[in-house]
SEGU-548186 format. One record per residue (C-alpha): residue in one letter; y, x, z. Coordinates in steps of 0.2 Angstrom, whole numbers, padded with zeros to 4 digits, always signed. Layout:
# SEGU-548186
AYXZ...
***
This chain:
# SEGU-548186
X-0049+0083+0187X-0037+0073+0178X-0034+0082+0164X-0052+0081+0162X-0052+0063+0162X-0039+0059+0150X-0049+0070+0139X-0063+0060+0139X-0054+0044+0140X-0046+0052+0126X-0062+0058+0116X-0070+0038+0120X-0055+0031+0113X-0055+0045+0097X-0073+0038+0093X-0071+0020+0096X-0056+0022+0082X-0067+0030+0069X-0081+0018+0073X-0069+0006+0069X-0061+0014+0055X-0079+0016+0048X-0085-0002+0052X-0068-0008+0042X-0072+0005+0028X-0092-0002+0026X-0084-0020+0026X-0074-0018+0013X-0087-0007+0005X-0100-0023+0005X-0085-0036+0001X-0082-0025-0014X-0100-0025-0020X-0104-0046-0014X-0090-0048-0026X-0095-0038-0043X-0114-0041-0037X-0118-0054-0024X-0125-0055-0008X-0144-0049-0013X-0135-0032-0019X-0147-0018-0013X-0142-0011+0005X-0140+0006-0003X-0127+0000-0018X-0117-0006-0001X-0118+0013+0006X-0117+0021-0007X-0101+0011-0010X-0095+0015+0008X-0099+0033+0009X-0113+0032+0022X-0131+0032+0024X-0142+0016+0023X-0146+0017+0044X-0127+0018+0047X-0126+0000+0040X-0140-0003+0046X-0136+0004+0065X-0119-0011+0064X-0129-0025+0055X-0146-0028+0059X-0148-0041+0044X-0142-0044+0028X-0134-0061+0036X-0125-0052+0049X-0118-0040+0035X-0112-0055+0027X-0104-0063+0039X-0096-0048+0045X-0089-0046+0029X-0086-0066+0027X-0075-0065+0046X-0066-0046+0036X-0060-0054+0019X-0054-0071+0030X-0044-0058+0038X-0039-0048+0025X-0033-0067+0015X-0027-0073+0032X-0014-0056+0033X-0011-0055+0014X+0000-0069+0013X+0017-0064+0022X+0014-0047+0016X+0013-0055-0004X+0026-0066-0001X+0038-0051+0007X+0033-0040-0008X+0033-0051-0023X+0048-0055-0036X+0046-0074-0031X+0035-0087-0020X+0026-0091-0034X+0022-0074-0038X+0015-0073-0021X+0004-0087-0022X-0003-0082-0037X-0006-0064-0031X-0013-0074-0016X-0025-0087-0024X-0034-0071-0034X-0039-0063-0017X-0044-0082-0011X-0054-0081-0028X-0062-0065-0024X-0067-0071-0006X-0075-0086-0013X-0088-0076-0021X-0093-0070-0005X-0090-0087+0003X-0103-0096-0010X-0115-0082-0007X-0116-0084+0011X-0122-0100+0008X-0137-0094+0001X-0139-0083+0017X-0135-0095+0031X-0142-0113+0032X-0129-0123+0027X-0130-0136+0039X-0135-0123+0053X-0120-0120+0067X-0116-0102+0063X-0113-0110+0045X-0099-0126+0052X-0093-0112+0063X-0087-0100+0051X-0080-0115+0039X-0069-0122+0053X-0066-0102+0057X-0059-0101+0041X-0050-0116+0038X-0041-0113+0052X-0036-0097+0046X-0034-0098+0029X-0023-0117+0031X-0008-0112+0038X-0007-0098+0026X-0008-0109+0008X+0003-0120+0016X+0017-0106+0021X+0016-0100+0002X+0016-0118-0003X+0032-0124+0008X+0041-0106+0002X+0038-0109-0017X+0043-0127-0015X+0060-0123-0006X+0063-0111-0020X+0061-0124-0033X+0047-0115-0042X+0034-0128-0039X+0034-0149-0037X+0031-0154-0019X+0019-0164-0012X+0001-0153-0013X-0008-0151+0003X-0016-0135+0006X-0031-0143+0009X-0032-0152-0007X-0026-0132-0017X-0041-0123-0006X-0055-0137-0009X-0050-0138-0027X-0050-0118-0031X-0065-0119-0020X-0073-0131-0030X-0068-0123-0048X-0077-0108-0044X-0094-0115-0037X-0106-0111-0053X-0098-0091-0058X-0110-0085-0054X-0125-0092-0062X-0116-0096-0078X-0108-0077-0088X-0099-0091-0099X-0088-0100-0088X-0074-0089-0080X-0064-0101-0068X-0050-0090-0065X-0043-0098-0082X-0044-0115-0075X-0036-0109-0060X-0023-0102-0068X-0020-0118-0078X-0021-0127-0061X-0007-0115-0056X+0005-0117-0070X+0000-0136-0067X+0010-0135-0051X+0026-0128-0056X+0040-0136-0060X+0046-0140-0080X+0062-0127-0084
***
């Protein structure tokens, strides 16, 4: 009888994995395709992306806002763990924050879109801004204090003032082909280091 057990304990926790592996898989699926082609993408661009059928998304997210915040709450996450790995990997602090503020770029897409999904001054929209503020601050300022003490960047910039002031680059991609702000972003970036 216990062998039994432990099989289906097994088996459960063997299924709740790959639902989760799938559920990450869909996410990143639907981030990819907010990204390249916003939030009002078709559903089955998202699954074809994903490798699924249409009901599977469906089956995990009811609505097209619960898609998008899912996938809102998975690239915070994916921003919020990418910064200590960047800065571990990259040839300096600055490298890092620059490899970091182009995923920060990428989820700002996303970010701006959901905004046209949620009410903006509704409470599921303030939760997820504090939700990710409060991941996403400690993070800027970690690769901030690490590229200052390496004396690749002048201190004294708040993380607050980089995230609201890439944040604020970036509102208007997507409805103007012309403007890229990636270049101004870049010219914020260089703006921040120090003279050689």
């Amino acid at each position: 009888m216990e062998t039994t057990e432990g099989q289906v304990g097994g088996v459960g926790r063997g299924k709740r994995a790959d639902a989760a592996r799938n559920q990450e898989k869909l996410l990143a699926a639907a981030a990819q395709v907010f990204v390249t082609s916003g939030v009002d993408a078709p559903v089955r661009q998202i699954a074809a992306e994903a490798g699924v059928g249409m009901g599977t998304i469906y089956r995990h997210f009811p609505t097209r806002a619960e898609l998008v915040v899912a996938v809102f709450r998975h690239q915070v996450e994916e921003c919020a763990e990418a910064g200590p790995r960047l800065l571990a990997e990259a040839g300096s602090p600055f490298e890092a924050l620059r490899a970091w503020v182009d995923l920060f770029v990428d989820f700002l897409v996303t970010k701006h879109g959901l905004a046209n999904t949620l009410e903006p001054d509704s409470s599921g929209f303030a939760a997820l801004h504090s939700y990710f503020i409060d991941r996403l601050m400690p993070v800027a300022e970690h690769l901030l204090d690490a590229a200052v003490e390496a004396g690749e960047i002048r201190p004294g910039t708040r993380p607050y003032e980089l995230l609201r002031g890439i944040g604020n680059l970036c509102i208007g991609h997507e409805s103007d082909t012309d403007y890229d702000p990636r270049r101004l972003i870049d010219l914020l970036l260089r703006g921040l280091q120090r003279s050689s």
